[in-house]
CHARMM internal coordinates of N, CA and C (Angstrom, degrees):
IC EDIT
DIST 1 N 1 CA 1.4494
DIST 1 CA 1 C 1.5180
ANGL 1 N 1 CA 1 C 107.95
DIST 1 C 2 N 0.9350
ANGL 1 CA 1 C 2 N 105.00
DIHE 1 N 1 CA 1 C 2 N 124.20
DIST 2 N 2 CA 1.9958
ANGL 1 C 2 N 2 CA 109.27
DIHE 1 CA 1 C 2 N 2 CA 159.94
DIST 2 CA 2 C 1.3798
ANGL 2 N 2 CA 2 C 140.91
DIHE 1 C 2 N 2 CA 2 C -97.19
DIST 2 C 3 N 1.0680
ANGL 2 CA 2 C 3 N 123.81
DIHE 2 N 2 CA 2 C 3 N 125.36
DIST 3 N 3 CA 1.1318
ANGL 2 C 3 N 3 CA 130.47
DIHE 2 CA 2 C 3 N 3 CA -171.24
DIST 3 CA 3 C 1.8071
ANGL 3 N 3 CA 3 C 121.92
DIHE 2 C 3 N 3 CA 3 C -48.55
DIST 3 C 4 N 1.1718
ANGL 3 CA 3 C 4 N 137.65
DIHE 3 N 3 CA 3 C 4 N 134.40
DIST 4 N 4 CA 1.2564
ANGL 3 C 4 N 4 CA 140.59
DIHE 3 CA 3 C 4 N 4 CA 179.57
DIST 4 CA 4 C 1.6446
ANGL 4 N 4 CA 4 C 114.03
DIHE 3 C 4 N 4 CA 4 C -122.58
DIST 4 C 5 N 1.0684
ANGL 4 CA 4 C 5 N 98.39
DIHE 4 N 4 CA 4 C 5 N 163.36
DIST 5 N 5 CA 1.8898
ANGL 4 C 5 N 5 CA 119.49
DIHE 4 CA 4 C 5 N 5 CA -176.98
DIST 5 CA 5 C 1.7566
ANGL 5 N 5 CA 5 C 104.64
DIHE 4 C 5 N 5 CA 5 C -47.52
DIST 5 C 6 N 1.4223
ANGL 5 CA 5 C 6 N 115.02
DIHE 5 N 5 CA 5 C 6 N -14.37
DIST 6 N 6 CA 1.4901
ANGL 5 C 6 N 6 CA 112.27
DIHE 5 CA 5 C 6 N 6 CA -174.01
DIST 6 CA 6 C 1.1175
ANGL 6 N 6 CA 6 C 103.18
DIHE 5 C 6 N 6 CA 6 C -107.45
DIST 6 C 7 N 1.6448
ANGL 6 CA 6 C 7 N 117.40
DIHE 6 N 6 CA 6 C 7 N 4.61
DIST 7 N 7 CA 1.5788
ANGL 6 C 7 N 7 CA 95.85
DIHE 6 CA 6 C 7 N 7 CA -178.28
DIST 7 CA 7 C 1.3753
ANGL 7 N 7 CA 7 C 113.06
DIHE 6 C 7 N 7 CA 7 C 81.41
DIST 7 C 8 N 1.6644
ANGL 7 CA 7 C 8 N 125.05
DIHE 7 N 7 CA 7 C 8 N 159.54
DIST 8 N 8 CA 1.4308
ANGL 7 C 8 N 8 CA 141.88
DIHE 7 CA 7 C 8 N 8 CA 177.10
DIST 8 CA 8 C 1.4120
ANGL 8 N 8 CA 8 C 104.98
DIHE 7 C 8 N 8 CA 8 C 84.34
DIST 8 C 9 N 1.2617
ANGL 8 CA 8 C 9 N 122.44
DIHE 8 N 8 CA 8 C 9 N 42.17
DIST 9 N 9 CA 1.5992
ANGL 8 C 9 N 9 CA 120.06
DIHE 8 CA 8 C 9 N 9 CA -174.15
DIST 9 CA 9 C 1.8090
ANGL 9 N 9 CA 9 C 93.64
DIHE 8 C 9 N 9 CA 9 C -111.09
DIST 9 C 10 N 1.4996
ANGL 9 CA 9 C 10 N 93.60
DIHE 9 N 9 CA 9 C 10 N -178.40
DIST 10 N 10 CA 1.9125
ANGL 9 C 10 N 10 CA 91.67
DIHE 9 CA 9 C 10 N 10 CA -166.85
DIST 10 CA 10 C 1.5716
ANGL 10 N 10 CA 10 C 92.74
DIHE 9 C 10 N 10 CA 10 C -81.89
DIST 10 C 11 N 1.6198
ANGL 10 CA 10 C 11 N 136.39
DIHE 10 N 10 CA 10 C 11 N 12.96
DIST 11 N 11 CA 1.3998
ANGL 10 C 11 N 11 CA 123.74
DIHE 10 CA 10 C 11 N 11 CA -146.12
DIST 11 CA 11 C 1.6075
ANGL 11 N 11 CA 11 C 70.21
DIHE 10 C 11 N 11 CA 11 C -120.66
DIST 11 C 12 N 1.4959
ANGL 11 CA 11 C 12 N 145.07
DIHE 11 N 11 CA 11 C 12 N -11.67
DIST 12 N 12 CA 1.5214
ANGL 11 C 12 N 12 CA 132.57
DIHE 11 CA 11 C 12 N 12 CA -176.50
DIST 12 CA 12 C 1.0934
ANGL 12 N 12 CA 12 C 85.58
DIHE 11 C 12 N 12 CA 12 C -106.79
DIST 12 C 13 N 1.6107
ANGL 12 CA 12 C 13 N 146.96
DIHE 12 N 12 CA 12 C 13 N -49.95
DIST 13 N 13 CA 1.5590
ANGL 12 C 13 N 13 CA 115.90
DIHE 12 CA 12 C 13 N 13 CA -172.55
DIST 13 CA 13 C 1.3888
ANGL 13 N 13 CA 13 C 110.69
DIHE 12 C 13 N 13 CA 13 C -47.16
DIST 13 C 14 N 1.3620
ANGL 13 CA 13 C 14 N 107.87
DIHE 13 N 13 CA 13 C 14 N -47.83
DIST 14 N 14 CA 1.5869
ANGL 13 C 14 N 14 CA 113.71
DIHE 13 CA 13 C 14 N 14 CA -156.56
DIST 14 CA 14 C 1.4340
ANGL 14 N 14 CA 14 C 121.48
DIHE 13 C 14 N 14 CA 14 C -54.98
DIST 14 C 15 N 1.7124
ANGL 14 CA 14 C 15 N 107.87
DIHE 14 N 14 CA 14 C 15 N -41.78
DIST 15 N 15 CA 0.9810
ANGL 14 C 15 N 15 CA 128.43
DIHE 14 CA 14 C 15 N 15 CA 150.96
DIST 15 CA 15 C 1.7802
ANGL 15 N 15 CA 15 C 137.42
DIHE 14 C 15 N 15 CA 15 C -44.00
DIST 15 C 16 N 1.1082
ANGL 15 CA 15 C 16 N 118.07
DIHE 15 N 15 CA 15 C 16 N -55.81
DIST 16 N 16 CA 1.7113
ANGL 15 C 16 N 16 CA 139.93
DIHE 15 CA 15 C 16 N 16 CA 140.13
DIST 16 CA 16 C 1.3821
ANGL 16 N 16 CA 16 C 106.55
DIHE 15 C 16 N 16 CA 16 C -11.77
DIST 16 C 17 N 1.5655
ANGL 16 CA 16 C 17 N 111.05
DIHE 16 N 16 CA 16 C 17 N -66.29
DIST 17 N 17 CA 1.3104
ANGL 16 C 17 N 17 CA 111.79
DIHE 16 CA 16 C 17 N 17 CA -161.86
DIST 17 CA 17 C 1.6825
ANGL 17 N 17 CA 17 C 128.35
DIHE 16 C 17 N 17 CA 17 C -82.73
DIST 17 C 18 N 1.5465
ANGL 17 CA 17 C 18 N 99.41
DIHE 17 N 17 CA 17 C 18 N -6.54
DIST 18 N 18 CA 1.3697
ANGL 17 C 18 N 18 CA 113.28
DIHE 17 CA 17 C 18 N 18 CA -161.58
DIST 18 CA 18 C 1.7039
ANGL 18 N 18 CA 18 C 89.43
DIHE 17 C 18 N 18 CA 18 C -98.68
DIST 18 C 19 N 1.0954
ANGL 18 CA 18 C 19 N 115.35
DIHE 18 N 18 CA 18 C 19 N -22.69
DIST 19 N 19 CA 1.5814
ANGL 18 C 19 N 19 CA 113.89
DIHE 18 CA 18 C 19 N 19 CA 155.55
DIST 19 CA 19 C 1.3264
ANGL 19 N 19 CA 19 C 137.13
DIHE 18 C 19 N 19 CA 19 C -56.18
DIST 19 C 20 N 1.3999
ANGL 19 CA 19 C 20 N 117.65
DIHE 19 N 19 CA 19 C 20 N 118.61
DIST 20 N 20 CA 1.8224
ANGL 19 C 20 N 20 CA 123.55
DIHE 19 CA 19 C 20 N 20 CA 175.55
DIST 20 CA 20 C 1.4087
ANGL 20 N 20 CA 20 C 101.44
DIHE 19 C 20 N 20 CA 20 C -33.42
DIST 20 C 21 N 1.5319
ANGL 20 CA 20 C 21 N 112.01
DIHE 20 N 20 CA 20 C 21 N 143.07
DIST 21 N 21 CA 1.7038
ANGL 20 C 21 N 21 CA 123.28
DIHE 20 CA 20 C 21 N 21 CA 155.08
DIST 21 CA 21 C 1.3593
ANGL 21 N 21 CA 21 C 104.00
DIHE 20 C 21 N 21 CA 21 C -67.85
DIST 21 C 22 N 1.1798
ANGL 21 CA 21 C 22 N 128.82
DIHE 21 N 21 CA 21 C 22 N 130.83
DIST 22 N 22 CA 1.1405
ANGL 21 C 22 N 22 CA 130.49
DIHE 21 CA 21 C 22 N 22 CA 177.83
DIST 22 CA 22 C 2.4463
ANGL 22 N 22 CA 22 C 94.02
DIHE 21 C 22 N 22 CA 22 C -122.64
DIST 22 C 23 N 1.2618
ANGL 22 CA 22 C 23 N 95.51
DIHE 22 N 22 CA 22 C 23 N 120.91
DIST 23 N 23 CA 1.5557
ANGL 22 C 23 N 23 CA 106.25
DIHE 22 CA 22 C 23 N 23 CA 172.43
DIST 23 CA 23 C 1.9658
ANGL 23 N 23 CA 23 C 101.61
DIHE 22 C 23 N 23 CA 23 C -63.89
DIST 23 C 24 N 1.4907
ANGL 23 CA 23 C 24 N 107.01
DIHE 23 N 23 CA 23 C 24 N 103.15
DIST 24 N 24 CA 1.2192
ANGL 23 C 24 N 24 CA 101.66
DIHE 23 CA 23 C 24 N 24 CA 142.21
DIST 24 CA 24 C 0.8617
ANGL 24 N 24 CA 24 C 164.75
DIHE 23 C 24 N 24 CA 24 C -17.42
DIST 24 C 25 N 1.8323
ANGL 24 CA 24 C 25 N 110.64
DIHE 24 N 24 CA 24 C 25 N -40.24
DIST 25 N 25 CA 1.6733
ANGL 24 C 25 N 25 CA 134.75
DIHE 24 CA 24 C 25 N 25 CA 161.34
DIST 25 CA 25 C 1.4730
ANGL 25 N 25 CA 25 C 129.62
DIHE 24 C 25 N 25 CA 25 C -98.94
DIST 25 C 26 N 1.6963
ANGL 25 CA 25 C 26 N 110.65
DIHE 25 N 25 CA 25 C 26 N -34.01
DIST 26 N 26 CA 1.2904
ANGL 25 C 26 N 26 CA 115.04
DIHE 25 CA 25 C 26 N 26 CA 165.32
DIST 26 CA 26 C 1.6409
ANGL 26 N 26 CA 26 C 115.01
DIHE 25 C 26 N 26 CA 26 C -94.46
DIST 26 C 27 N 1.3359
ANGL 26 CA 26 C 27 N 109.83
DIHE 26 N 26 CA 26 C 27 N -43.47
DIST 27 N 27 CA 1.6156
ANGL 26 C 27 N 27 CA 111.02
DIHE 26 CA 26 C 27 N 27 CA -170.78
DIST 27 CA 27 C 1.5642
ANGL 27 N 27 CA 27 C 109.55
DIHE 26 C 27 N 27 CA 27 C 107.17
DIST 27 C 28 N 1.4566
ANGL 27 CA 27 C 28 N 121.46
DIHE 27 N 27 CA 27 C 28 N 8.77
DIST 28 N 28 CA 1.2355
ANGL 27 C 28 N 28 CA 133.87
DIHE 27 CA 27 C 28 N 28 CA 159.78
DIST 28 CA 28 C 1.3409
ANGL 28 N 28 CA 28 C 100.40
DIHE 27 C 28 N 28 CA 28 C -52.03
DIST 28 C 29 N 1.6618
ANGL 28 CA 28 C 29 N 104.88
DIHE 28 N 28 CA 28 C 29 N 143.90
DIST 29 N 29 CA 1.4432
ANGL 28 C 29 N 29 CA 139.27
DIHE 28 CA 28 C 29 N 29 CA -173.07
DIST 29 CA 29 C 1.1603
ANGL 29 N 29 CA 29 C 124.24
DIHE 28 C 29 N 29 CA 29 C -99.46
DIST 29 C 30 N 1.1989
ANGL 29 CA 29 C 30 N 155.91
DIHE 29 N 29 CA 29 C 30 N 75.99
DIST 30 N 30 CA 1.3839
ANGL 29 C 30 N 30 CA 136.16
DIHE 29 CA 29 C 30 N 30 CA -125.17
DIST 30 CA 30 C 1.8978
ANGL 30 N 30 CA 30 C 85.71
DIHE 29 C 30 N 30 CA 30 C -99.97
DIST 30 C 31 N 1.0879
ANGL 30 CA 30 C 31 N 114.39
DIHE 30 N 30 CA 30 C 31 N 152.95
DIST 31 N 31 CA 1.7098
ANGL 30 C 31 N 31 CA 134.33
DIHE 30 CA 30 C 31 N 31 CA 175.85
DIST 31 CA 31 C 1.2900
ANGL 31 N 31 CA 31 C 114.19
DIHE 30 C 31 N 31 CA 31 C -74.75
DIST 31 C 32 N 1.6095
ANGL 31 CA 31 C 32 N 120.97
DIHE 31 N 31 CA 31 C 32 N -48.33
DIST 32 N 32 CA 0.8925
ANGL 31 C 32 N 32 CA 152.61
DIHE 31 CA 31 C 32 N 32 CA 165.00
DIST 32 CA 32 C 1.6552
ANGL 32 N 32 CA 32 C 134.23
DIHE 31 C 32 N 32 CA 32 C -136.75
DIST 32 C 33 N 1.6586
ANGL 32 CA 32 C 33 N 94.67
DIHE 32 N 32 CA 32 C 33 N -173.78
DIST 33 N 33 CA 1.7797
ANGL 32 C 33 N 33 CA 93.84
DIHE 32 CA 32 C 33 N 33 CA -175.26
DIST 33 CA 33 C 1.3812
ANGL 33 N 33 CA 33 C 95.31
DIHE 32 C 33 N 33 CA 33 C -66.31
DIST 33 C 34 N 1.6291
ANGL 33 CA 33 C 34 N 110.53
DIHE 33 N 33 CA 33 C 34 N 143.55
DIST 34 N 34 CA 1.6825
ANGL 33 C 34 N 34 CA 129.68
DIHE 33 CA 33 C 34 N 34 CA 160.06
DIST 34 CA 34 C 1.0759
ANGL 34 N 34 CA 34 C 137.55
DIHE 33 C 34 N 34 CA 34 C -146.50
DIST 34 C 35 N 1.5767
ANGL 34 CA 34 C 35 N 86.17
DIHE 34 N 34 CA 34 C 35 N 101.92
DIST 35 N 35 CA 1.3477
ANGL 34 C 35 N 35 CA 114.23
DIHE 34 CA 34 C 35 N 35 CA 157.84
DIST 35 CA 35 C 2.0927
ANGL 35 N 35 CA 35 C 128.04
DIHE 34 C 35 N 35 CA 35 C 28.54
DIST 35 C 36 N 1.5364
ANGL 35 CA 35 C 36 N 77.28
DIHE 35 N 35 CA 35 C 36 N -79.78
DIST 36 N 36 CA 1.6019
ANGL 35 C 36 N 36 CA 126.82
DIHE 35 CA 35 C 36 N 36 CA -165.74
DIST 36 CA 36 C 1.8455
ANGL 36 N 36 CA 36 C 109.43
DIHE 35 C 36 N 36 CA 36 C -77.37
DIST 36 C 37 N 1.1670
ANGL 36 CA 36 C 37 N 101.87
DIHE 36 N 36 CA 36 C 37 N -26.20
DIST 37 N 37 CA 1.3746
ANGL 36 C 37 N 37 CA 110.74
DIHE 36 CA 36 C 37 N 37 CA 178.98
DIST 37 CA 37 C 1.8551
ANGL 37 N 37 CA 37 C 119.61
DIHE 36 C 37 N 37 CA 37 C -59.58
DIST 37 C 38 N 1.0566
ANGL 37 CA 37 C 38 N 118.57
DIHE 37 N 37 CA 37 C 38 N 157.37
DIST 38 N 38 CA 1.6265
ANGL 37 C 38 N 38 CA 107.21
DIHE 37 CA 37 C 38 N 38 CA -167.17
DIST 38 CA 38 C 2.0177
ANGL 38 N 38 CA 38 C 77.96
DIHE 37 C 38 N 38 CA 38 C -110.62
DIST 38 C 39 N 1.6044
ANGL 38 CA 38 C 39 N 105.55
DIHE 38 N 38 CA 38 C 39 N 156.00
DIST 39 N 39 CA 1.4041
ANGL 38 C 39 N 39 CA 128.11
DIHE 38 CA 38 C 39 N 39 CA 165.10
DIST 39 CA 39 C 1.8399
ANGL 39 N 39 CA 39 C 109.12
DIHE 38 C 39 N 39 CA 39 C -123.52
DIST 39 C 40 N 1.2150
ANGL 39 CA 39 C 40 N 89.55
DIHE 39 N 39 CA 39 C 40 N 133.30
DIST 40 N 40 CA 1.7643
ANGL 39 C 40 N 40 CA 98.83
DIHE 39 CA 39 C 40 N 40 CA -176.99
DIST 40 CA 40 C 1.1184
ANGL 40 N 40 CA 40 C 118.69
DIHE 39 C 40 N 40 CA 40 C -152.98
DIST 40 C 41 N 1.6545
ANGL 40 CA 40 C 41 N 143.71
DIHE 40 N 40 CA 40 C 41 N 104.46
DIST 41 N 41 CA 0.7268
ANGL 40 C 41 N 41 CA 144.22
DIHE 40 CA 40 C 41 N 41 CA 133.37
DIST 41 CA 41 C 1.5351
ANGL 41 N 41 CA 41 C 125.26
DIHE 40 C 41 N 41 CA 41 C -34.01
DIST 41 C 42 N 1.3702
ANGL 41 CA 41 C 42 N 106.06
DIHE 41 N 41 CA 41 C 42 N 125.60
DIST 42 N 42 CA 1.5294
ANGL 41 C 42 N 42 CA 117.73
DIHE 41 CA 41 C 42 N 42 CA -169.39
DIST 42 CA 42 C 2.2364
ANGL 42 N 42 CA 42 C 106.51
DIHE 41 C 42 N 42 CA 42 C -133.90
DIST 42 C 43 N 0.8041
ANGL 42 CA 42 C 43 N 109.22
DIHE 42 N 42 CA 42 C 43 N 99.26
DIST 43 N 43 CA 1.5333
ANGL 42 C 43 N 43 CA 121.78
DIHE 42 CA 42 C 43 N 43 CA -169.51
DIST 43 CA 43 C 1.6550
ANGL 43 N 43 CA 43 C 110.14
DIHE 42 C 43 N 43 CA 43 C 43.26
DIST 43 C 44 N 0.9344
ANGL 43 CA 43 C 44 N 107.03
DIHE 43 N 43 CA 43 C 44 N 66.65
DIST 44 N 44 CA 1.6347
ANGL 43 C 44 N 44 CA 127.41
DIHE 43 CA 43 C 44 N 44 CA -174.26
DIST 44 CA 44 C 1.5981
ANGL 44 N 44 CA 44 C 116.86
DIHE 43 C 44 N 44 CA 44 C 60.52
DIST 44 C 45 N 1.1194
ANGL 44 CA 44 C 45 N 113.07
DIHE 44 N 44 CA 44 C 45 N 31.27
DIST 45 N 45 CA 1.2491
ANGL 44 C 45 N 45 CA 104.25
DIHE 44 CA 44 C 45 N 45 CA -167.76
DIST 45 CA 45 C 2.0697
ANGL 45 N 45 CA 45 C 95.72
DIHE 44 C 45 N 45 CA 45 C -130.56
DIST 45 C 46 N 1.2967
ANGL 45 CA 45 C 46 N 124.27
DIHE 45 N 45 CA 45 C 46 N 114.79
DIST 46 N 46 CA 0.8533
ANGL 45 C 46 N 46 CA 132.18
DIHE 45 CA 45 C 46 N 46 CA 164.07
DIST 46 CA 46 C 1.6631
ANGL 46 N 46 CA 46 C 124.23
DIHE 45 C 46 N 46 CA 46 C -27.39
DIST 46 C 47 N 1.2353
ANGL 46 CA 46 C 47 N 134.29
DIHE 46 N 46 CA 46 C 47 N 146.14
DIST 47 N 47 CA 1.3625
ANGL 46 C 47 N 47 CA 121.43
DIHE 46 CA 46 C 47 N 47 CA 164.35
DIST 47 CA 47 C 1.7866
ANGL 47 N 47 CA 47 C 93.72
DIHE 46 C 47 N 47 CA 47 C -166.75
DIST 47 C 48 N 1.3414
ANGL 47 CA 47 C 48 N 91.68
DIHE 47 N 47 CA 47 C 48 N 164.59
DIST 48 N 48 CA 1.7252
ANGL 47 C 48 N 48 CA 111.56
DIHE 47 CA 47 C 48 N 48 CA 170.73
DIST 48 CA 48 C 1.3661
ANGL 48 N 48 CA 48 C 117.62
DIHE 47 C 48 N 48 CA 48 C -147.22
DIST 48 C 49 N 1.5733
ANGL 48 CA 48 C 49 N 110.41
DIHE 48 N 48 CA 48 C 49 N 153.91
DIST 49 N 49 CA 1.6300
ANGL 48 C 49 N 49 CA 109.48
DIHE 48 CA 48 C 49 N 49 CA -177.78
DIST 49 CA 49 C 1.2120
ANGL 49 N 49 CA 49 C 105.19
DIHE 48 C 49 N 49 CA 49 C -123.99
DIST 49 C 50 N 1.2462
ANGL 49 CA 49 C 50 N 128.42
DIHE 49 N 49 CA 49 C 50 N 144.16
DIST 50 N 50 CA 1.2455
ANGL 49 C 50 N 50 CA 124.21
DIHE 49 CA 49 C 50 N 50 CA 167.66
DIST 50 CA 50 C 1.3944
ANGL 50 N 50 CA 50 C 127.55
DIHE 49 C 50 N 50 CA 50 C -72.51
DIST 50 C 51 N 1.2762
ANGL 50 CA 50 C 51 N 130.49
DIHE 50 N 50 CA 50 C 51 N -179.26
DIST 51 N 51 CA 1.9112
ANGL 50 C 51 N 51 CA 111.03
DIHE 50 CA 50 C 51 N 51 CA -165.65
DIST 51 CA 51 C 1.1290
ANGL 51 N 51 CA 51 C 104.92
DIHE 50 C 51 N 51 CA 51 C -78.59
DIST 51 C 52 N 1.2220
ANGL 51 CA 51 C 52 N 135.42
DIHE 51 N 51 CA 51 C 52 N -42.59
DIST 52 N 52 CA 1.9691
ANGL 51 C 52 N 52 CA 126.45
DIHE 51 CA 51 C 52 N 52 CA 162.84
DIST 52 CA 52 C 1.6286
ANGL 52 N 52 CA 52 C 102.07
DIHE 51 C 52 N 52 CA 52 C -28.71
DIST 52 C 53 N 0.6835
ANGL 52 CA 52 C 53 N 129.60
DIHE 52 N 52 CA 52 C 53 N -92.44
DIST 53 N 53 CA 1.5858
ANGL 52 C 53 N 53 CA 141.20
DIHE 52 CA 52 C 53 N 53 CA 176.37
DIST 53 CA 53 C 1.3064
ANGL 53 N 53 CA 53 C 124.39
DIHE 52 C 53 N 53 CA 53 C -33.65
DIST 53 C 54 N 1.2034
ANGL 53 CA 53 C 54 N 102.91
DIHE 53 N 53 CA 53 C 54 N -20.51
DIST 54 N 54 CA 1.4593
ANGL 53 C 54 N 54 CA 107.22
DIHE 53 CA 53 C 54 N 54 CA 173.39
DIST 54 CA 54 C 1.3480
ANGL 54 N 54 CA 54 C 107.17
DIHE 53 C 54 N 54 CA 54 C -94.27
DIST 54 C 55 N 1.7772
ANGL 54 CA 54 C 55 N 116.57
DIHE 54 N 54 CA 54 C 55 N -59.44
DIST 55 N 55 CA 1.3447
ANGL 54 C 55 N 55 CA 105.03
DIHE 54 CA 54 C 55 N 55 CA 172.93
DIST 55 CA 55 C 1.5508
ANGL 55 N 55 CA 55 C 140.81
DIHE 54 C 55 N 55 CA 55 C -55.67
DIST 55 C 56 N 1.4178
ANGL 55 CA 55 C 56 N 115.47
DIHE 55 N 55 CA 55 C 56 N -15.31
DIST 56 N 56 CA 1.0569
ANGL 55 C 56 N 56 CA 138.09
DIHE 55 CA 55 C 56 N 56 CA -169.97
DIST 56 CA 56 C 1.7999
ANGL 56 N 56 CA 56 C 89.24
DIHE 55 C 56 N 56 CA 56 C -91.80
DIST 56 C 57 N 0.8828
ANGL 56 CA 56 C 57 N 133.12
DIHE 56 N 56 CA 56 C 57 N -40.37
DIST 57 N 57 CA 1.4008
ANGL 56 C 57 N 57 CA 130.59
DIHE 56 CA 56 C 57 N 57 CA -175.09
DIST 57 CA 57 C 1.6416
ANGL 57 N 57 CA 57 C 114.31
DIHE 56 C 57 N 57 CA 57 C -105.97
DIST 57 C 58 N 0.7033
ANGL 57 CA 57 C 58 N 93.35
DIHE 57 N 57 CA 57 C 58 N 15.60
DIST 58 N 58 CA 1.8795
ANGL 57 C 58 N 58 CA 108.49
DIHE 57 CA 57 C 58 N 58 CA 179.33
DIST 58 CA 58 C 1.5791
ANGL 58 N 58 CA 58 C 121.86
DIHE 57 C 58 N 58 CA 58 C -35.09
DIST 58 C 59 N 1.6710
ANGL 58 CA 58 C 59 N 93.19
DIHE 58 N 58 CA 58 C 59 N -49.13
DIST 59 N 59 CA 1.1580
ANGL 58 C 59 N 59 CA 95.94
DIHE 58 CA 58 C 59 N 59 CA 176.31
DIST 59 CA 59 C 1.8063
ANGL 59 N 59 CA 59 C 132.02
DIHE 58 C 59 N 59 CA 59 C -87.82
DIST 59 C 60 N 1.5253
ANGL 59 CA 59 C 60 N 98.89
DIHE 59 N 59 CA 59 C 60 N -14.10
DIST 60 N 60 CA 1.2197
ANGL 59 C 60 N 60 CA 112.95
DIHE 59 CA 59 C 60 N 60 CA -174.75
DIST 60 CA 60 C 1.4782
ANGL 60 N 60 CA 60 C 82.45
DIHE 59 C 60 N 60 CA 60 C -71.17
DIST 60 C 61 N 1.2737
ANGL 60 CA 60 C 61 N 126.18
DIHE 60 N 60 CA 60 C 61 N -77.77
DIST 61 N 61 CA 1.5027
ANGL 60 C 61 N 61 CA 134.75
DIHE 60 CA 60 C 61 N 61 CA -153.59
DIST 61 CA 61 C 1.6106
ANGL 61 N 61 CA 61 C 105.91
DIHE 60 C 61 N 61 CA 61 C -53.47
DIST 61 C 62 N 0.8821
ANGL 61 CA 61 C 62 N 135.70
DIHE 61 N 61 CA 61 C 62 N -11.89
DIST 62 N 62 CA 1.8125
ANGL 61 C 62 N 62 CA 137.40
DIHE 61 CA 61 C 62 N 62 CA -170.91
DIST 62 CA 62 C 1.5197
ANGL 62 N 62 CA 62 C 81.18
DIHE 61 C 62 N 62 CA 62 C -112.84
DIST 62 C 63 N 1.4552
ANGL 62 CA 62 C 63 N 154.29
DIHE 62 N 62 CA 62 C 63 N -37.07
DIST 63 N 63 CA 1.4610
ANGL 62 C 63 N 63 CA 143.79
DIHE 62 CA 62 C 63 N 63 CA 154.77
DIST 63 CA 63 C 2.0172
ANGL 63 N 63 CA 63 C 117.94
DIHE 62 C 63 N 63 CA 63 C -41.84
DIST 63 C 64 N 1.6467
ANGL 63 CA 63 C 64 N 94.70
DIHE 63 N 63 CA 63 C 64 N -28.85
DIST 64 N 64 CA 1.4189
ANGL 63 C 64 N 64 CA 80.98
DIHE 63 CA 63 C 64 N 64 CA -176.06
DIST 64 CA 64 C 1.6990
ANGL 64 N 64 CA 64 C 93.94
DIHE 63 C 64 N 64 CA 64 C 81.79
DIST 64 C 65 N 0.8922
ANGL 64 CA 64 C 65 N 141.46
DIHE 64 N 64 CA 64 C 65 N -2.72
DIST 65 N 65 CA 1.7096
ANGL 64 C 65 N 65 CA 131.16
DIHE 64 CA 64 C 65 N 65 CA 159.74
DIST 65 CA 65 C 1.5386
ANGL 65 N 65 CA 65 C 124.33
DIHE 64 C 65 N 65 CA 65 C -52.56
DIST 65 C 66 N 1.4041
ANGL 65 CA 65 C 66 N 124.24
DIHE 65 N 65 CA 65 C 66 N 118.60
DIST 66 N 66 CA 1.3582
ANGL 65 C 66 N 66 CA 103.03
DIHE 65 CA 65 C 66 N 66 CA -172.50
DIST 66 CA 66 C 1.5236
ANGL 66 N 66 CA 66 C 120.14
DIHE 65 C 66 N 66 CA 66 C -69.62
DIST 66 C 67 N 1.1967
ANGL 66 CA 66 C 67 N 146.46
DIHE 66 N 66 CA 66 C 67 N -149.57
DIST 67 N 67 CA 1.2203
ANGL 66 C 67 N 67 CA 145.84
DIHE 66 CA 66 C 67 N 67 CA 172.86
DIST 67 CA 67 C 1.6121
ANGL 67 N 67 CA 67 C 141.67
DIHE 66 C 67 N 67 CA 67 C -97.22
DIST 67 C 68 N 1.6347
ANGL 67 CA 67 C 68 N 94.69
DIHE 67 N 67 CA 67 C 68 N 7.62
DIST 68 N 68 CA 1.1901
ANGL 67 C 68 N 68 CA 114.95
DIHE 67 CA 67 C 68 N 68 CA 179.84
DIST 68 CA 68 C 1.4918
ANGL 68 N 68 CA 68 C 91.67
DIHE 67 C 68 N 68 CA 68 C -102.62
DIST 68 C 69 N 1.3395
ANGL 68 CA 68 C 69 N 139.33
DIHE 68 N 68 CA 68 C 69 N -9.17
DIST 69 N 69 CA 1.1477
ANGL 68 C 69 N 69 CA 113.29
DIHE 68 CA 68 C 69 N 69 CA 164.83
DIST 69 CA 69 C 1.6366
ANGL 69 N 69 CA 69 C 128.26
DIHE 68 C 69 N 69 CA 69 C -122.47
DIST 69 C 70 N 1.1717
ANGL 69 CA 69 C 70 N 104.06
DIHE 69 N 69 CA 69 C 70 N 17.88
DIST 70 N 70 CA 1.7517
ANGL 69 C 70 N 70 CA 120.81
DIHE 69 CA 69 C 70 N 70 CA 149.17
DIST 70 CA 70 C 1.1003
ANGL 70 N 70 CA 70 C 123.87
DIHE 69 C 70 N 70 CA 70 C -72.48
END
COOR INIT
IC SEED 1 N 1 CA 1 C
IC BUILD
């Protein structure tokens, strides 16, 4: 597959992934790939939490609440 002017080609995943997790709510750095980390799309815009943030928000995030009100 090749990549095009709109983006979604295998040359932006590849790219994507070679990037640090960065936590959405704290700004935690992740070292590596994890596991444990939560993924959420929030009005088209990608995000992730790290497991502090996730567990601590567990319930908001399994509600489907966005993050302005956790």
């Amino acid at each position: 597959m090749t990549s095009h002017p709109g983006g979604g080609g295998e040359d932006d995943r590849a790219e994507a992934e070679t990037e640090p997790l960065v936590c959405a709510r704290c700004g935690r750095r992740a070292d590596s790939f994890r596991p444990t980390w939560t993924f959420s799309v929030e009005n088209g815009v990608p995000r992730h939490y790290c497991e502090k943030c996730s567990r601590d928000h567990l319930r908001a995030i399994e509600g489907r609440l966005d993050t302005q009100w956790w």
